[in-house]
DRENDO-1510 file (C-alpha; in Angstrom, 1 decimal, always signed):
<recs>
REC; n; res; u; v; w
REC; 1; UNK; +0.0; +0.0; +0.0 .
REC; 2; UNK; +1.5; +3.3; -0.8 .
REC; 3; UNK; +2.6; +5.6; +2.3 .
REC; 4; UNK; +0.0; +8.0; +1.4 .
REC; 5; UNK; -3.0; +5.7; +1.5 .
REC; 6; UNK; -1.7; +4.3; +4.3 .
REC; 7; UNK; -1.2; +7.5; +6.3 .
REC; 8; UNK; -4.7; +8.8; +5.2 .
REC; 9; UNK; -6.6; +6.0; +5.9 .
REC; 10; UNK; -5.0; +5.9; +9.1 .
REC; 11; UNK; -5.4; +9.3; +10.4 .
REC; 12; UNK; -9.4; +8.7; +9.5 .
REC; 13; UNK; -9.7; +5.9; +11.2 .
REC; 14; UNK; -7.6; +7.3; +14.5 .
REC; 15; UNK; -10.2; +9.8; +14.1 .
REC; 16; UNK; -13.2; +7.8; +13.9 .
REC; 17; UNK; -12.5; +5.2; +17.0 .
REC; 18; UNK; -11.6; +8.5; +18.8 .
REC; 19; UNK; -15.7; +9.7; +18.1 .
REC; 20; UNK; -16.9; +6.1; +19.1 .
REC; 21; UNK; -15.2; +5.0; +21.9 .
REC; 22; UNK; -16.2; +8.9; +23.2 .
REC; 23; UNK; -19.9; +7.3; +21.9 .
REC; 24; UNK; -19.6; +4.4; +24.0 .
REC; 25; UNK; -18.4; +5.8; +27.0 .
REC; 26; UNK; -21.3; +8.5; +27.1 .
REC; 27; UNK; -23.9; +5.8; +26.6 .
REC; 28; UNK; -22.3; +2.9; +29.1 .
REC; 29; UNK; -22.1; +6.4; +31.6 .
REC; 30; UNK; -26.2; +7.2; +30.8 .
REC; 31; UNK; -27.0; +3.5; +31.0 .
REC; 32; UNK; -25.1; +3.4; +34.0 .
REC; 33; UNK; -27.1; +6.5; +35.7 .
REC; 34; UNK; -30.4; +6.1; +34.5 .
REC; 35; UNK; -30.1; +1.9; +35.9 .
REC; 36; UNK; -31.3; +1.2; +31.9 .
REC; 37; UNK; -29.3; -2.3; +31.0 .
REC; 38; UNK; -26.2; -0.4; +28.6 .
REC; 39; UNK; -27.6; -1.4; +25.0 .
REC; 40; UNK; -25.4; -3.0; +22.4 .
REC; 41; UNK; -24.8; +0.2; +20.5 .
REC; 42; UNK; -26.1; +3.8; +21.1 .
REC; 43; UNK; -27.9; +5.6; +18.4 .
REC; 44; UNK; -24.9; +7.4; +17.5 .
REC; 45; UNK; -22.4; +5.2; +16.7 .
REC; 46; UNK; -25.2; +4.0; +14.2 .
REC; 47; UNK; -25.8; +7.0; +12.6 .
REC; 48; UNK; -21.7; +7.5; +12.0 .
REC; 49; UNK; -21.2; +4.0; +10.3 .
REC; 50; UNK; -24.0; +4.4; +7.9 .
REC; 51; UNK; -23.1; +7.4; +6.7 .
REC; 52; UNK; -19.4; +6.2; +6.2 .
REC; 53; UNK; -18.6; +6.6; +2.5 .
REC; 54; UNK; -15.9; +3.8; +3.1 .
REC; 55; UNK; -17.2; +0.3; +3.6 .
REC; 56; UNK; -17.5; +0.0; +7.4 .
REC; 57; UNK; -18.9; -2.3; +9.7 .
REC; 58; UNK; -19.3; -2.7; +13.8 .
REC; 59; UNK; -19.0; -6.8; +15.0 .
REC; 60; UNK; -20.0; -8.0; +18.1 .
REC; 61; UNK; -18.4; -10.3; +20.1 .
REC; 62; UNK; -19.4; -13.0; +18.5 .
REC; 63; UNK; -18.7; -11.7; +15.2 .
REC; 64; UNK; -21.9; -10.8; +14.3 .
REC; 65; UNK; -22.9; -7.7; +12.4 .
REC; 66; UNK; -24.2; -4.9; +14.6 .
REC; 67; UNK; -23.6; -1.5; +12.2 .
REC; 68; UNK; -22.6; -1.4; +8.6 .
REC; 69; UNK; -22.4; +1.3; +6.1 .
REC; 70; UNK; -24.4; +1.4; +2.8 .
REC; 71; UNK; -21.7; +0.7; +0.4 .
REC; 72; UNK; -20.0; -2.2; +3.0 .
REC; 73; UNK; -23.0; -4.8; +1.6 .
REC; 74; UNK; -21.3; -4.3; -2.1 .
REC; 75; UNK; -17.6; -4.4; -0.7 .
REC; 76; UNK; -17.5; -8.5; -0.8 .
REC; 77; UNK; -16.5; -8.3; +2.6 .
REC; 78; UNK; -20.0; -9.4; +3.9 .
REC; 79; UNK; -22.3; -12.4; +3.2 .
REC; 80; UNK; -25.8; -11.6; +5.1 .
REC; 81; UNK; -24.0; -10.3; +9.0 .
REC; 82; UNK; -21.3; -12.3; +8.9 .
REC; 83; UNK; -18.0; -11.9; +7.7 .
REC; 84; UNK; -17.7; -13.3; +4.0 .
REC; 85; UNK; -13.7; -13.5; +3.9 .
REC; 86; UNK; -11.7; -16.0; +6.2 .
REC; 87; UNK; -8.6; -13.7; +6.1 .
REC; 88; UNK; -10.2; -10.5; +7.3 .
REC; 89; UNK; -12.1; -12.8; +10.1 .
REC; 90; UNK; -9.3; -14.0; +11.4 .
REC; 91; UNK; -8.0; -10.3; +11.2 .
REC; 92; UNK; -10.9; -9.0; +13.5 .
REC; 93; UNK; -10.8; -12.1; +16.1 .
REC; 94; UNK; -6.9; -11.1; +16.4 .
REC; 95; UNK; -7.6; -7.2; +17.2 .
REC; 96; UNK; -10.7; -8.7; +19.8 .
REC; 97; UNK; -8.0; -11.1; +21.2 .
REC; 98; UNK; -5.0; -8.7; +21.3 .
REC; 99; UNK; -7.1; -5.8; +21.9 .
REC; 100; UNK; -4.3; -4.1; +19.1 .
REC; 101; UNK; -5.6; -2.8; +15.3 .
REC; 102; UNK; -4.7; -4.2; +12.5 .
REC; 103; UNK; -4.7; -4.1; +9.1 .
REC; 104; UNK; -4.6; -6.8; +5.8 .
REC; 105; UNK; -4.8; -5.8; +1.6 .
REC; 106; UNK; -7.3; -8.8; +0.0 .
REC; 107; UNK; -8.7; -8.6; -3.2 .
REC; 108; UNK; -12.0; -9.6; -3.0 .
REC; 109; UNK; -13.9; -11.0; -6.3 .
REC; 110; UNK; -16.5; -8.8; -7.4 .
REC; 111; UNK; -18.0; -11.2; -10.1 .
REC; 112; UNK; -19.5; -10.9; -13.5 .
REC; 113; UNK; -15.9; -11.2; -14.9 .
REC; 114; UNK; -14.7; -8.4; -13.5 .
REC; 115; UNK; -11.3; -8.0; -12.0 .
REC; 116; UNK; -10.8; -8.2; -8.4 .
REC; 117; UNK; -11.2; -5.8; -6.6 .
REC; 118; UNK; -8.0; -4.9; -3.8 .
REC; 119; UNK; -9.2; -3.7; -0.2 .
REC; 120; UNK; -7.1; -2.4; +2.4 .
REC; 121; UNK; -9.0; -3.8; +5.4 .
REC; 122; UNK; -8.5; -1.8; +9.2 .
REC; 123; UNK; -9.3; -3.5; +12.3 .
REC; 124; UNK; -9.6; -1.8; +15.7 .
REC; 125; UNK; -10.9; -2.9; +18.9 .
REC; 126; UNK; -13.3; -0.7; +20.5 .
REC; 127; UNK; -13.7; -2.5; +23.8 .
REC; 128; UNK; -16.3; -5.2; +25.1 .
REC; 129; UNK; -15.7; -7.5; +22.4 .
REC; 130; UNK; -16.9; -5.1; +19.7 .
REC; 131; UNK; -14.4; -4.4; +16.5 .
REC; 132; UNK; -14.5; -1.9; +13.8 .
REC; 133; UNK; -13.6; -2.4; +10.2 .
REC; 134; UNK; -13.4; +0.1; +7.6 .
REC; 135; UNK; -12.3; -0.7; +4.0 .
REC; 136; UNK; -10.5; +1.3; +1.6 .
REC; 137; UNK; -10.8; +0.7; -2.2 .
REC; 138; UNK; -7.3; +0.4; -3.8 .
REC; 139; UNK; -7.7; +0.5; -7.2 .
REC; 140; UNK; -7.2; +4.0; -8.6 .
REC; 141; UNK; -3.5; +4.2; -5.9 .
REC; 142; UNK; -2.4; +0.9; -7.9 .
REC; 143; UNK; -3.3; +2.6; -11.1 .
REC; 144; UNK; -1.5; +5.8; -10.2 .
REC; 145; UNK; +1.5; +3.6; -8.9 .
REC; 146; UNK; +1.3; +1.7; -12.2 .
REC; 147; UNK; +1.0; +4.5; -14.8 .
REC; 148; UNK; +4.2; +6.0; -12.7 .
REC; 149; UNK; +5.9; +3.3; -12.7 .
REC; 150; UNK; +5.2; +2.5; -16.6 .
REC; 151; UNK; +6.5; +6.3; -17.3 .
REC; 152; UNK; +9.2; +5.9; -15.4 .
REC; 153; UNK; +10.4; +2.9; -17.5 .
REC; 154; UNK; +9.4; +5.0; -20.5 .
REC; 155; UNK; +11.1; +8.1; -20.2 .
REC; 156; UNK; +14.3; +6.2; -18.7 .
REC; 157; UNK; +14.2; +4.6; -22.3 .
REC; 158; UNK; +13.1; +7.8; -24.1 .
REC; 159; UNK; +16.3; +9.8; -22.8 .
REC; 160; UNK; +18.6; +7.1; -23.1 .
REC; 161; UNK; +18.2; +7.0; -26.7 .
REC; 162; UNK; +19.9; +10.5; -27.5 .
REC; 163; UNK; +22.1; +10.9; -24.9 .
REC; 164; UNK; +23.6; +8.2; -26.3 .
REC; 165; UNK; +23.5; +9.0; -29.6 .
REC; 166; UNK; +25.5; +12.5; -28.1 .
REC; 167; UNK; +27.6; +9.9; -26.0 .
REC; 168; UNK; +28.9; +8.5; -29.3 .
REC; 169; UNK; +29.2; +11.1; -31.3 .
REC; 170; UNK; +31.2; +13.1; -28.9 .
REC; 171; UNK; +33.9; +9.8; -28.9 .
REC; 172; UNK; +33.3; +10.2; -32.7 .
REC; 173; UNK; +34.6; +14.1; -33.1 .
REC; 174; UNK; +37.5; +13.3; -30.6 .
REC; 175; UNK; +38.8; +10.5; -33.0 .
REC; 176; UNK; +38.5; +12.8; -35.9 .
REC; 177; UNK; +40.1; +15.7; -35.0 .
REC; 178; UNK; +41.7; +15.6; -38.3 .
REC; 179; UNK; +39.4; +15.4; -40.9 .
REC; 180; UNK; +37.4; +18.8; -40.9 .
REC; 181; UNK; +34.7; +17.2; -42.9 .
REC; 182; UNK; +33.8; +14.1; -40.4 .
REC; 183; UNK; +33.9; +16.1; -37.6 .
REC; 184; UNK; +31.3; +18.9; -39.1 .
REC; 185; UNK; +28.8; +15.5; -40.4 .
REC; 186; UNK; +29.4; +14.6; -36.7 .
REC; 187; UNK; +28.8; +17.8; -35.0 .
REC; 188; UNK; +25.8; +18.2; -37.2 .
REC; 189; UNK; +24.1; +15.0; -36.2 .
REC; 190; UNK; +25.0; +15.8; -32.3 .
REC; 191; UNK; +23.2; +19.2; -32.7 .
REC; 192; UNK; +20.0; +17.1; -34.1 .
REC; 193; UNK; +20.2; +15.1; -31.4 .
REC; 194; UNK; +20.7; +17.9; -29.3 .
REC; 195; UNK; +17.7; +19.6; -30.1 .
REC; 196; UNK; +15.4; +16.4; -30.3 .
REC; 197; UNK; +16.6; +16.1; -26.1 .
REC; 198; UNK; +15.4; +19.4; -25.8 .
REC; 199; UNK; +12.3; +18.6; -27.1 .
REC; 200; UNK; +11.8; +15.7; -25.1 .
REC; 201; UNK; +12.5; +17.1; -22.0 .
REC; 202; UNK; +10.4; +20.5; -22.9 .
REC; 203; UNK; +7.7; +18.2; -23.7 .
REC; 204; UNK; +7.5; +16.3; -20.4 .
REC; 205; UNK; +7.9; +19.7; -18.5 .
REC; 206; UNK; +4.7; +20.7; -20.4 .
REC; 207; UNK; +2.9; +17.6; -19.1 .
REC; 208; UNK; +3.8; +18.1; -15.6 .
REC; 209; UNK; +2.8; +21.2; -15.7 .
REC; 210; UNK; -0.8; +20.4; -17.2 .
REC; 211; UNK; -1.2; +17.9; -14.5 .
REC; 212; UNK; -0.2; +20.5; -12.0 .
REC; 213; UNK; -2.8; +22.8; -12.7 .
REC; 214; UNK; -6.0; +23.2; -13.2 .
REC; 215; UNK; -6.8; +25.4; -16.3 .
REC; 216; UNK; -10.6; +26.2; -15.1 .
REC; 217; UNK; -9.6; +27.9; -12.0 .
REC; 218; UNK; -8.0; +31.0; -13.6 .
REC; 219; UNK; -10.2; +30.4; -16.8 .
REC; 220; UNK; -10.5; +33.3; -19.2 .
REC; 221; UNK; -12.8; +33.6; -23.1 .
REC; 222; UNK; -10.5; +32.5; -25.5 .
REC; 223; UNK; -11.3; +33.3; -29.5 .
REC; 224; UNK; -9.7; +29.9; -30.3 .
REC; 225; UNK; -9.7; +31.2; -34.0 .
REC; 226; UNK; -6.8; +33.6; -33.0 .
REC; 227; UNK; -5.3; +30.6; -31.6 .
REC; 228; UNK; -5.2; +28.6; -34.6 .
REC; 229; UNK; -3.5; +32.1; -36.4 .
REC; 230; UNK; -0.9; +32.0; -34.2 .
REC; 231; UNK; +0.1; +28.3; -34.2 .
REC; 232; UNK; -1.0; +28.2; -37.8 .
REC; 233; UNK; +1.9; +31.2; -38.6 .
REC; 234; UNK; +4.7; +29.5; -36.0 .
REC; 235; UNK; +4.1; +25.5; -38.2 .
REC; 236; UNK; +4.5; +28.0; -41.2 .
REC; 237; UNK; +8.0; +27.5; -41.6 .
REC; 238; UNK; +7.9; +23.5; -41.1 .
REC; 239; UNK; +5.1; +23.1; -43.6 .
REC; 240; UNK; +7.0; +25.2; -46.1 .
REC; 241; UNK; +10.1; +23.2; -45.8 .
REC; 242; UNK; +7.9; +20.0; -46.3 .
REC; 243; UNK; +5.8; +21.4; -49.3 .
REC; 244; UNK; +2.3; +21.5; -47.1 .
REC; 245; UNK; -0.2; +23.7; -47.4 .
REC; 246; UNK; -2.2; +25.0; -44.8 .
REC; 247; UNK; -5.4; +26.3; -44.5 .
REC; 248; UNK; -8.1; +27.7; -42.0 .
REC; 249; UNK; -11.6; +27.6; -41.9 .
REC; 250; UNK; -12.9; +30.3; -39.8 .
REC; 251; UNK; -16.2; +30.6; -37.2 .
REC; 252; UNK; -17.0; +34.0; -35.4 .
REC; 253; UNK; -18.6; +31.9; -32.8 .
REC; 254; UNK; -15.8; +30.0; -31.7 .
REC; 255; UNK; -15.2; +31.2; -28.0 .
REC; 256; UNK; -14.5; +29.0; -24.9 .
REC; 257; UNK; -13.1; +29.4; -21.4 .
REC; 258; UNK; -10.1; +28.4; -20.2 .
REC; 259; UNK; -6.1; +28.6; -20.4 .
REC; 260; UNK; -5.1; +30.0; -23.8 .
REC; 261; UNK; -1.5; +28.2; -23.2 .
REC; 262; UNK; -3.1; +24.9; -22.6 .
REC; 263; UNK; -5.0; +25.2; -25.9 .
REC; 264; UNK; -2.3; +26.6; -28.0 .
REC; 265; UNK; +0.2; +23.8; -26.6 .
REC; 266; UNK; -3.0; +21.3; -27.7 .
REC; 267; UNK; -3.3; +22.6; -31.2 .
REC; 268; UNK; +0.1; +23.0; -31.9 .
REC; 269; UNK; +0.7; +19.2; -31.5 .
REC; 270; UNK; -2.3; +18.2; -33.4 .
REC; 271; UNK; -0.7; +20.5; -36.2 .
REC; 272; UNK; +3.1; +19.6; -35.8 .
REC; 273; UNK; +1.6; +16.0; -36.0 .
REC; 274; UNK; -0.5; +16.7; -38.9 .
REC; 275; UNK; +2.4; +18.2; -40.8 .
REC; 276; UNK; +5.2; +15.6; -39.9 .
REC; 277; UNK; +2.7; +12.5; -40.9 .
REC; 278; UNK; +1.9; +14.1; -44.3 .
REC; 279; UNK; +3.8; +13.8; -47.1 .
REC; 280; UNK; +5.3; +16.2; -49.2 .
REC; 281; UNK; +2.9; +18.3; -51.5 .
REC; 282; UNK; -0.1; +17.4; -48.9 .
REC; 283; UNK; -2.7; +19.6; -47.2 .
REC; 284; UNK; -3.4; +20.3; -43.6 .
REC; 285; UNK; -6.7; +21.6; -42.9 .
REC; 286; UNK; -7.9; +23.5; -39.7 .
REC; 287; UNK; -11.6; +24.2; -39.4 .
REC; 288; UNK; -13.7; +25.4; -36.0 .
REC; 289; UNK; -17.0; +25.4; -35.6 .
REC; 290; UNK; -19.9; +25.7; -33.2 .
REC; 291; UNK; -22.0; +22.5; -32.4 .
REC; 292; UNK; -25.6; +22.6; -30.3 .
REC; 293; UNK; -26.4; +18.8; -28.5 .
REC; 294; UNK; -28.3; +18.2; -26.0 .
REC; 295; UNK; -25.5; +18.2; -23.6 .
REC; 296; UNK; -25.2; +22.1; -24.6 .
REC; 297; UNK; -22.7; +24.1; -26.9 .
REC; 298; UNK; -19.7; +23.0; -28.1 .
REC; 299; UNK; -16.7; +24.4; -29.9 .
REC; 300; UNK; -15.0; +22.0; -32.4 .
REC; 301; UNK; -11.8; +22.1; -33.8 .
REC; 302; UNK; -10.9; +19.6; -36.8 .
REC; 303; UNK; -7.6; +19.3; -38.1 .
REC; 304; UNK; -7.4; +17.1; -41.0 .
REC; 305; UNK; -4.6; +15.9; -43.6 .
REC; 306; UNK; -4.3; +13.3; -46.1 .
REC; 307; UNK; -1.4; +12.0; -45.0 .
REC; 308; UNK; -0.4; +8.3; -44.0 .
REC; 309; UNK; -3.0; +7.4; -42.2 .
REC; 310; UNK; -3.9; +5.6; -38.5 .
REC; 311; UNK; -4.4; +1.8; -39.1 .
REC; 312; UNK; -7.2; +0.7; -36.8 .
REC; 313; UNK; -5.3; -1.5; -34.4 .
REC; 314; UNK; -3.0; +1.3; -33.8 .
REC; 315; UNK; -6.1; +4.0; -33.1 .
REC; 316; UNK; -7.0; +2.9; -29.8 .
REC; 317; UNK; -3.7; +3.7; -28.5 .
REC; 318; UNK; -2.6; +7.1; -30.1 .
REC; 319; UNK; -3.1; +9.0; -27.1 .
REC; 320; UNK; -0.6; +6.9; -25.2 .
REC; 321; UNK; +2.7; +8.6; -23.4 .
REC; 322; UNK; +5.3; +7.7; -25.6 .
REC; 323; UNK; +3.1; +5.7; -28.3 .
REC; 324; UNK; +4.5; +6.3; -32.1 .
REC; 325; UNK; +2.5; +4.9; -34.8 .
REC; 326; UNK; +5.4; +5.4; -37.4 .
REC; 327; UNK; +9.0; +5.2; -34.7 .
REC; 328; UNK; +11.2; +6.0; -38.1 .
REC; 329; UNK; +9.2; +9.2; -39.0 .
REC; 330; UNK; +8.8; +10.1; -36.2 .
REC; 331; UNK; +12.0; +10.0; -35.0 .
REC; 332; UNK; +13.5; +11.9; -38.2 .
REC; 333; UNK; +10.3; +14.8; -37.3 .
REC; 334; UNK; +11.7; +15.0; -33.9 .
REC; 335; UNK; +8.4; +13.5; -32.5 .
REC; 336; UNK; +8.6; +12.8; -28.4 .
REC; 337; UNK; +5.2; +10.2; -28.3 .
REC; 338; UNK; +4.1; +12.7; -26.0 .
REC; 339; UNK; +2.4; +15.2; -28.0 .
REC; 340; UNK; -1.5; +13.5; -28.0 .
REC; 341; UNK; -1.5; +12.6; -24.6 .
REC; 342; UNK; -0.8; +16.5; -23.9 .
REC; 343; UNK; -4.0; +16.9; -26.4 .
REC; 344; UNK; -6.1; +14.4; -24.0 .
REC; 345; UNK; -5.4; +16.0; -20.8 .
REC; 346; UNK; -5.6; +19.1; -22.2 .
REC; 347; UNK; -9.6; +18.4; -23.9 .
REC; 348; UNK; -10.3; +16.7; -20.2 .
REC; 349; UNK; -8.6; +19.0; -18.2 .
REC; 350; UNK; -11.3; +21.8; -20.0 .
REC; 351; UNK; -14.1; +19.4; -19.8 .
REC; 352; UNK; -13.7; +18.5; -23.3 .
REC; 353; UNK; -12.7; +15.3; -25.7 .
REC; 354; UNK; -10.4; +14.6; -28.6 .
REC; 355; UNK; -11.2; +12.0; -31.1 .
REC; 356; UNK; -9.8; +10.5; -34.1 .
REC; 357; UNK; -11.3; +9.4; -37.5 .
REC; 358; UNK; -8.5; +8.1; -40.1 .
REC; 359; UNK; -8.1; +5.5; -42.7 .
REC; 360; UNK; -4.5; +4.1; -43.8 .
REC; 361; UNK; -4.2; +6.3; -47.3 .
REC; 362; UNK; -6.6; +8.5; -46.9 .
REC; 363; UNK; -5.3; +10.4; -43.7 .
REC; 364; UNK; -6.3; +11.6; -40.6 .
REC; 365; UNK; -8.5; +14.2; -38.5 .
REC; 366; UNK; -8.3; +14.6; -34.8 .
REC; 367; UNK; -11.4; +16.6; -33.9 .
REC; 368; UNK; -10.6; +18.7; -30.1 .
REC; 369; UNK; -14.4; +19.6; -28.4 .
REC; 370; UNK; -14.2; +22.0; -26.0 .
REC; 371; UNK; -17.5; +23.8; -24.2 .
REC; 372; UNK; -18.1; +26.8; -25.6 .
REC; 373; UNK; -18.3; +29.9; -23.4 .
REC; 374; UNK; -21.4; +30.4; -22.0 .
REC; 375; UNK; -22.8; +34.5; -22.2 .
REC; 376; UNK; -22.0; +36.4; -18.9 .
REC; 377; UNK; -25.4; +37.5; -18.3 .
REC; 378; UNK; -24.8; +39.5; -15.1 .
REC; 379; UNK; -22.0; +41.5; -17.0 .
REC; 380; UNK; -24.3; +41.9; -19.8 .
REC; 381; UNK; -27.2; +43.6; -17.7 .
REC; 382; UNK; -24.8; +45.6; -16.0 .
REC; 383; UNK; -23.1; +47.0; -19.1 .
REC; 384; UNK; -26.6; +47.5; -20.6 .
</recs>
């Protein structure tokens, strides 16, 4: 379990036996003063179990279920009031017993071919023979640790590459000090590599910092027409180089909210990308336009080449850290892998998509959807 988990779920549950054995001790005392018999559990050590978003339950002393949370009866960990799970019984009799907490990860089945699902299960002892458990769902720390983990092993790989490529070059120039005309071919291919490091580690700064930040809370209208100009006249010189034309398809109503950096940095990969999987003479084509659902307005920005092409086993996995559909061409572009997964947490992070329609041969278009700005009626009264 990772320290974090670990240490929140722990401080909640410190917290929580804290409130009940404080309960308990108010009702044993009023049982005890009023002559009542003490009841199993007092009203409000109910009322703070159900209401647990967690899965949580109270057992008795003889293991039976006294108090359980609405979402523990889904958990797996329960089979009518008795513990469902062996390991996590044997868990709860050992904190009774010792009168210590304790804690165990399970993965408990979930059925209808589903994965299992991984519990951290708590245990502590809150006196008299009764025990509380509270359950902590896994699943999205393990994906977190994984997907760190996976780009971690990427980007180790990813930078290995050309610094290596510098490594032996470098050894290359020194051994050629004298011929002028290996050492300029060498120094030439060292500064490509150069600048495709730069790129690489320019990329993965911009990532961090999308996932840093969140681009609604400073949001401001963006003309995303004015946008496209701008990236549209900095791809200028790499489209001319290549022989592509570009073009842009204006709409006056193309206005949404949010981080005009994030966008830009969005378009200009779909464009870059666009340009550097097109072939020479091609067209690259960037259209906005607005789009009324029943979900509300939307802003929609197409950009569309005739290019290679996606093949469709490769299209499901375009958005991937790191994922090239053409490693040769993109390499000789300069291409990180890490320019359409800035696209997808950019469309998310603005409570938009990004999709894909392409067909080997016949090209591509990657089609961002952002909300449109909605009309600040309050300024609009006042200004009237």
């Amino acid at each position: 379990m990772s320290p974090l988990v670990t240490g929140v779920l722990g401080a909640v549950l410190g917290a929580l036996i804290a409130v009940l054995v404080m309960t308990l001790s108010k009702a044993r005392a009023r049982a005890a003063t009023s002559g009542d018999p003490e009841p199993v559990l007092p009203p409000e050590l109910l009322i703070t179990v159900e209401h647990l978003r967690n899965p949580a339950a109270v057992l008795g002393a003889h293991d039976q279920l006294l108090a359980e949370s609405l979402s523990a009866a889904s958990s797996g960990l329960l089979r009518g009031r008795r513990i469902a799970q062996p390991d996590v019984l044997e868990l709860v009799r050992e904190a009774r017993r010792d009168n210590e907490p304790g804690v165990l990860n399970i993965e408990v089945a979930t059925g209808l071919g589903l994965p299992n699902r991984p519990l951290a299960v708590r245990v502590a002892p809150l006196g008299e023979g009764l025990v509380l458990l509270v359950a902590d769902d896994r699943s999205e720390a393990l994906r977190v640790d994984e997907t760190r983990r996976d780009f971690v092993a990427n980007i180790t790989h990813e930078l290995k590459t050309p610094i290596g490529a510098i490594s032996l070059l470098a050894e290359a120039i020194a051994d050629s000090t004298d011929d002028a005309d290996a050492v300029k071919h060498f120094a030439g291919r060292m500064s490509t590599e150069t600048a495709r490091l730069n790129e690489l580690i320019a990329q993965i700064i911009a990532l961090s910092r999308l996932q840093s930040t969140d681009p609604l809370l400073a949001a401001v209208p963006i003309e995303v027409d004015d946008v496209i100009d701008d990236v549209l006249d900095q791809a200028r010189a790499l489209a001319d180089n290549r022989g592509i034309a570009l073009t842009h398809q204006r709409s006056s109503e193309g206005v949404v909210r949010g981080d005009r950096n994030h966008i830009e940095a969005a378009l200009r990969n779909l464009i870059q990308n666009a340009i550097a999987y097109s072939d020479a003479g091609a067209r690259v084509a960037v259209t906005t336009r607005l789009v009324h659902d029943g979900t509300g307005d939307w802003v929609e920005i197409g950009v569309s080449d005739n290019g290679i092409g996606i093949s469709e086993a490769d299209q499901p996995r375009v958005f991937e850290r790191f994922f090239r559909v053409d490693y040769g061409r993109s390499r000789a572009s300069g291409g990180t892998g890490l320019g359409l997964s800035i696209v997808k947490h950019v469309a998310s992070a603005h409570g938009g998509t990004v999709t894909l329609w392409s067909r080997l041969g016949q090209g591509s278009t990657f089609t961002l959807r952002l909300p449109a700005r909605q009309p600040d009626h309050h300024a609009e009264g006042t200004a009237a």
